[in-house]
C-alpha positions in Angstrom: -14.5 -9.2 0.4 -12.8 -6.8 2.5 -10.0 -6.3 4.6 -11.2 -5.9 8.8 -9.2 -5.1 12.0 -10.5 -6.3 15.3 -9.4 -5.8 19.2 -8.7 -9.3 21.4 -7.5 -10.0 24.2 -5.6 -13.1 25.5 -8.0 -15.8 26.6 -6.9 -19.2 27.3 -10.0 -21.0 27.3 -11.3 -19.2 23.7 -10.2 -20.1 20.1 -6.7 -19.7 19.0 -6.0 -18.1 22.9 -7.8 -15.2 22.0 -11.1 -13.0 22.4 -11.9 -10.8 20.1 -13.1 -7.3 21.5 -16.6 -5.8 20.5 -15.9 -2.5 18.9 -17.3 0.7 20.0 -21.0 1.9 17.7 -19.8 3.8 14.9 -16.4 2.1 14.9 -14.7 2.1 11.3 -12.9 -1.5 10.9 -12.3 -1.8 7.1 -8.5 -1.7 6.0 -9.1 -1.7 2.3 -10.5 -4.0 -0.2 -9.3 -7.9 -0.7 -6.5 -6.8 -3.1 -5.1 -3.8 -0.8 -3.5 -7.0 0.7 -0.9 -7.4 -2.7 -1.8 -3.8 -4.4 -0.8 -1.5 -1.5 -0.2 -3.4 2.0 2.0 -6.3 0.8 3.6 -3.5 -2.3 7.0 -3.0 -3.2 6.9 0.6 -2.1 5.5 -0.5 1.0 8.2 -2.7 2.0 10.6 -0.2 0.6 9.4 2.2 3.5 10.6 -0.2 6.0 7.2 -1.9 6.9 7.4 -5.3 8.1 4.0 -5.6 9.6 1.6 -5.1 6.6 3.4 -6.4 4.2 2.5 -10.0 5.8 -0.9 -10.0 4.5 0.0 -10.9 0.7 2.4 -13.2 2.6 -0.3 -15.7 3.2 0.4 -18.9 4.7 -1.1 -22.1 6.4 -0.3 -20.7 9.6 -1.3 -17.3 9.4 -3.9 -17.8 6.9 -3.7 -14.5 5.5 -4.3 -13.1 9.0 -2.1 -10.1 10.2 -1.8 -10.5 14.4 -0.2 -7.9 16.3 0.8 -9.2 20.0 0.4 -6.7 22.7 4.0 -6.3 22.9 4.4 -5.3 19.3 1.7 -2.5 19.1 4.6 0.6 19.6 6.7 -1.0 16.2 3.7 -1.7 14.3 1.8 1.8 15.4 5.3 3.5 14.1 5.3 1.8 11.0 1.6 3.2 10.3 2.9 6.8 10.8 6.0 6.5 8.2 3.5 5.1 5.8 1.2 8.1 6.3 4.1 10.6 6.5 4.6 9.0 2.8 1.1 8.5 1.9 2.0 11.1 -1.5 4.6 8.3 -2.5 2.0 5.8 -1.6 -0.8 6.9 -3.7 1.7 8.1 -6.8 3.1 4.6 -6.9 -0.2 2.3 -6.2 -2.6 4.4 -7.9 -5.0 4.4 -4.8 -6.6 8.1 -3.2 -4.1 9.5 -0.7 -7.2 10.2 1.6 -8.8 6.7 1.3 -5.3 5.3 2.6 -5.0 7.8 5.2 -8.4 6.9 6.1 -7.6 3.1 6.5 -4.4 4.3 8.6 -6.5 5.8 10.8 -9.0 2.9 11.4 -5.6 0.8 11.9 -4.4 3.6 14.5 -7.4 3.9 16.4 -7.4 0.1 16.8 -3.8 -0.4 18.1 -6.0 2.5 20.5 -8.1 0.4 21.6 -6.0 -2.1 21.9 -3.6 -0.8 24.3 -5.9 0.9 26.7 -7.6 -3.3 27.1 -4.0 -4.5 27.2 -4.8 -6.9 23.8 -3.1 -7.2 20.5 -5.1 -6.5 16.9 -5.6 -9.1 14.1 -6.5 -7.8 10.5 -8.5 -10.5 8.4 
């Protein structure tokens, strides 16, 4: 299993008040492996760089699920938080172990979402 980040919007009448976006051809959605949710989004180093958003996928919950949602109105935090981490992304990779470049990478599939996001006025959700 792996780790995916979508686009939705708000919409009343669908599931859980929300419609998830179709992403552009040639989109990248992955966000790391199954245990990136513990071993490098929910880590102690992670958490030491300030992220709060990330971190809440090894927090899973019967609310959340293990889902990550970003509201519209939280996209400019969470967007910052990616930047510090990739700013750090040496520290990152020395302390998890993971490629610097494969991190980055996921970053970048994050940043391009909260992208997408914005310009259709909706929020993410990582799963």
């Amino acid at each position: 299993m792996s780790l995916d980040i979508a686009v939705w919007i708000p919409d009343d009448d669908s599931y859980a008040g929300r419609q998830v976006v179709e992403d552009p051809p040639g989109t990248s959605t992955a966000v790391g492996a199954e245990a990136f949710r513990h071993s490098l989004w929910g880590s102690a180093v992670t958490r030491q760089l300030g992220a709060t958003f990330l971190p809440q996928l090894a927090d899973v919950t019967v609310e959340n699920r293990g889902n990550l949602q970003v509201f519209p109105g939280q996209l400019d935090a969470f967007d910052q938080e990616c930047v510090r981490l990739a700013e750090n992304v040496e520290l990152l990779a020395a302390t998890t172990g993971y490629d610097a470049e494969r991190i980055l990478g996921y970053l970048t599939n994050v940043r391009d979402a909260v992208q997408r996001a914005r310009a259709v006025q909706g929020g993410i959700i990582i799963w």
